[in-house]
C-alpha positions in Angstrom: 13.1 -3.8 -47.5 14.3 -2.1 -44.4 10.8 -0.7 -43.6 9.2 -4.0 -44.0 11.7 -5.3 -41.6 11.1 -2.8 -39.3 7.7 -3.1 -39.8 7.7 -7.2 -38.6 9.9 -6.4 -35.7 7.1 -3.7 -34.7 4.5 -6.2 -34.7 6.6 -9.1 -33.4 7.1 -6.5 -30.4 3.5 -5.6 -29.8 2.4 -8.7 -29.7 5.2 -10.5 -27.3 4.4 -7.0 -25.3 0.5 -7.9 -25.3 1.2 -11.8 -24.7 3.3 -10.5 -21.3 0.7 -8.1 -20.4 -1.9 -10.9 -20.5 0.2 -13.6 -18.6 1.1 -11.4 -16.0 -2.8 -10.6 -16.0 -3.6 -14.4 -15.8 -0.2 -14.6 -12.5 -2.5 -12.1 -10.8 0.1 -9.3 -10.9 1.9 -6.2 -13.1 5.2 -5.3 -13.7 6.5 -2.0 -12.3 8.3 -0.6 -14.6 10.5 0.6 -14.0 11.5 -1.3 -10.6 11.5 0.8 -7.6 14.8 0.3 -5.1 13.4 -0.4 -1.3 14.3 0.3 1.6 15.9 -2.6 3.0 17.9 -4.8 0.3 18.4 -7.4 3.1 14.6 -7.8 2.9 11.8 -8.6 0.6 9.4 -5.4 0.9 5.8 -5.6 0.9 3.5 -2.0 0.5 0.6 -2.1 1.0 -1.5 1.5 0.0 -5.0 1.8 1.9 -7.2 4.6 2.8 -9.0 4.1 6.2 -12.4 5.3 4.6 -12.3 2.5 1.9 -14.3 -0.4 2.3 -12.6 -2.5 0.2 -9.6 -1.8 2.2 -11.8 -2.5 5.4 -12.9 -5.9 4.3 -9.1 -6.5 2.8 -8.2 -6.3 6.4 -8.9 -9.5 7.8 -6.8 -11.0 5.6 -4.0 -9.2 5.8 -4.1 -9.3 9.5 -4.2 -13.0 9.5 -1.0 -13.2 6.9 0.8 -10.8 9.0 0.6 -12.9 12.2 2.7 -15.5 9.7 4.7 -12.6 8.2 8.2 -14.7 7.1 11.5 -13.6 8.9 13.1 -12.2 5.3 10.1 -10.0 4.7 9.6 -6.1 5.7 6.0 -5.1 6.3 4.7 -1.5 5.1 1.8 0.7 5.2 1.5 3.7 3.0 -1.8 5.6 3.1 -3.1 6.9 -0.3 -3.5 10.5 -0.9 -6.0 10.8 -3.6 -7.6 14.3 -2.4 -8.3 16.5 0.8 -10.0 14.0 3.2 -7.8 11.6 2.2 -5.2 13.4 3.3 -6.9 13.7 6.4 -6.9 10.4 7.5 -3.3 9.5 6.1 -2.2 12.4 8.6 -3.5 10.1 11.4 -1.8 7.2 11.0 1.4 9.0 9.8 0.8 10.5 13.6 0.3 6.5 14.6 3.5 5.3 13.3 5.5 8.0 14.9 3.5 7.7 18.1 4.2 3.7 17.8 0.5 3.0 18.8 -0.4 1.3 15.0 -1.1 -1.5 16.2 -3.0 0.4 19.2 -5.3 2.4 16.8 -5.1 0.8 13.3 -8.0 -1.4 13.4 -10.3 0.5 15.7 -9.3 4.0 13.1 -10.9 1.6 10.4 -14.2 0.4 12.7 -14.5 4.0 13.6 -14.8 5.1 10.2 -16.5 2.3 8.5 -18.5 0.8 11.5 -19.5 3.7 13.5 -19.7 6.5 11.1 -17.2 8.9 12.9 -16.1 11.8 11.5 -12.2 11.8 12.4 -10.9 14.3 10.5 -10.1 17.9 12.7 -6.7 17.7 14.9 -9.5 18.2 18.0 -11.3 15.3 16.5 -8.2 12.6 16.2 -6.5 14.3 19.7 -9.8 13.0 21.5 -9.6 9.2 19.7 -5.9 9.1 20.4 -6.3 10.3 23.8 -9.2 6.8 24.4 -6.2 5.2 23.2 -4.0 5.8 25.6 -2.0 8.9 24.2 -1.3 12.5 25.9 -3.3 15.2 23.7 -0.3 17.6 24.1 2.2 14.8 22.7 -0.2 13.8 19.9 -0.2 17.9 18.8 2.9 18.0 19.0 3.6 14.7 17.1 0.9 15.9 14.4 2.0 19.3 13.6 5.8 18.2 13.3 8.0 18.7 11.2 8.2 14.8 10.0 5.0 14.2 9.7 4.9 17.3 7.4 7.6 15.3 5.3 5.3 12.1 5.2 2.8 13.8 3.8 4.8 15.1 0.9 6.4 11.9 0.3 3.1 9.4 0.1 1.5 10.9 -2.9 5.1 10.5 -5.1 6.0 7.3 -3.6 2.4 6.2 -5.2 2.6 7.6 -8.1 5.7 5.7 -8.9 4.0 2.8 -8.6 1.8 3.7 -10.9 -0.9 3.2 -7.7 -4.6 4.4 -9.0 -6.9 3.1 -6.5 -6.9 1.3 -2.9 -6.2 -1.5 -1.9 -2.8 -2.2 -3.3 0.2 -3.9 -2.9 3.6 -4.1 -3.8 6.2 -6.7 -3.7 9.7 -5.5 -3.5 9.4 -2.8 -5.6 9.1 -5.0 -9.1 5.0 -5.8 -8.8 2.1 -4.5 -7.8 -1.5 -6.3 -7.8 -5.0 -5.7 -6.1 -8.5 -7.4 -6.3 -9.1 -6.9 -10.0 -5.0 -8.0 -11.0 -5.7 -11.0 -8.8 -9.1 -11.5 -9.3 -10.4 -10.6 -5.8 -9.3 -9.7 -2.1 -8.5 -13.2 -1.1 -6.6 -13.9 -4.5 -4.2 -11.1 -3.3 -3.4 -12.8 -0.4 -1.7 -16.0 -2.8 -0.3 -13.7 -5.1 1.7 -11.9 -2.7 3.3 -15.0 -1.3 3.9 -16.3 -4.9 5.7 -13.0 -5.9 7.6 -13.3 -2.1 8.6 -16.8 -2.8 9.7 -15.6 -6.6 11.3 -13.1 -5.0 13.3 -15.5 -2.0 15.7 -17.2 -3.9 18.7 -17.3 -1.7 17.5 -14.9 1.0 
C-alpha cells in the first residue's frame, strides 16, 4: 500500500514539475533554482551575459540600448561577459578593463561594430591598448588597468557567477537573481525585452 502511495505522489510530482516547466516556458522565462542573492537588495538586478563576438548579442543590442535609456529608478543595470573558452576570454578582459577605466559607455558599442562590422581582430594587450587609446585612454594607464590585480579577480569570478545561473549560451538575462530567459525562453530577441519588464514588475511589489 505504501509503495503504491508513493508511487501516485511520484507521478503527481512529475507531472505538476512538467506542468511548471511548461508555463514558465509559455511566461517566456525559467526558474533559477536555486535563487541567487544580488548585489543590491535595495534594487531589482538585471544581468545581462554577452560576448562581444556574438551576433545575436550584436543585434540584441539595439534593444537593450533603447530599454536602458528608460531603465526604472528601482532597477540595477549589469553586464557580465561570458567566458565559454580562450577568445572569449579575450574580449571579456576588455570590457572588464572598460568598466574599471569607466569608458563603457565610451567603447561598448563601437568594441561590438569593431568586431562584428569591421572584422577586427581585438584580442592582444597591443591590439585593445591601440583601440582604447582612439578612445580617448592613456596606453600606459590602460596596461596598467589590464594587467591588475582586479581585473585578474573578474576574470575568475565571470565563469562561476555563470555557471550558477545555469548560463549555456549568449545572450542572457537575469532578473534579480530568481529568472533567467533569452531568445528561445522568450521566443525571440524582442520578446526578451517584455519579459524582462514583466519579471521587473513581478518583481516591484512594494519597491
Amino acid at each position: 500500500m505504501l509503495k503504491k502511495f508513493a508511487g501516485i505522489a511520484l507521478i503527481i510530482f512529475f507531472v505538476s514539475y512538467t506542468t511548471l516547466l511548461k508555463a514558465e516556458e509559455q511566461l517566456g522565462y525559467e526558474v533559477v533554482s536555486p535563487a541567487q542573492p544580488t548585489a543590491n537588495p535595495a534594487k531589482i538586478e538585471v544581468i545581462e551575459f554577452f560576448w562581444y563576438g556574438c551576433p545575436h548579442c550584436y543585434s540584441f543590442e539595439p534593444s537593450l540600448t533603447k530599454w536602458l535609456k528608460a531603465l526604472p529608478a528601482n532597477v540595477e543595470f549589469i553586464r557580465i561577459p561570458a567566458i565559454f573558452n580562450e577568445q572569449w576570454g579575450k574580449h571579456a578582459k576588455a570590457y572588464f578593463t572598460a568598466e574599471a577605466l569607466g569608458v563603457v559607455d565610451a567603447v561598448h558599442t563601437n568594441f561590438f561594430d569593431a568586431i562584428q562590422e569591421k572584422k577586427q581582430e581585438l584580442e592582444t594587450e597591443d591590439q585593445l591598448a591601440k583601440f582604447f587609446a582612439a578612445h580617448g585612454v592613456k596606453e600606459a594607464e590602460f596596461r596598467e588597468t589590464y594587467n591588475s590585480f582586479m581585473i585578474d579577480a573578474k576574470m575568475r569570478q565571470a565563469p562561476a557567477i555563470a555557471a550558477k545561473y545555469g548560463i549555456t549560451g549568449v545572450p542572457a538575462i537575469v532578473v534579480n537573481g530568481k529568472y533567467k530567459t533569452n531568445g528561445t525562453l522568450a521566443g525571440s530577441q524582442e520578446k526578451m525585452i517584455g519579459v524582462m519588464n514583466s519579471l521587473i514588475k513581478k518583481e516591484s511589489g512594494g519597491k
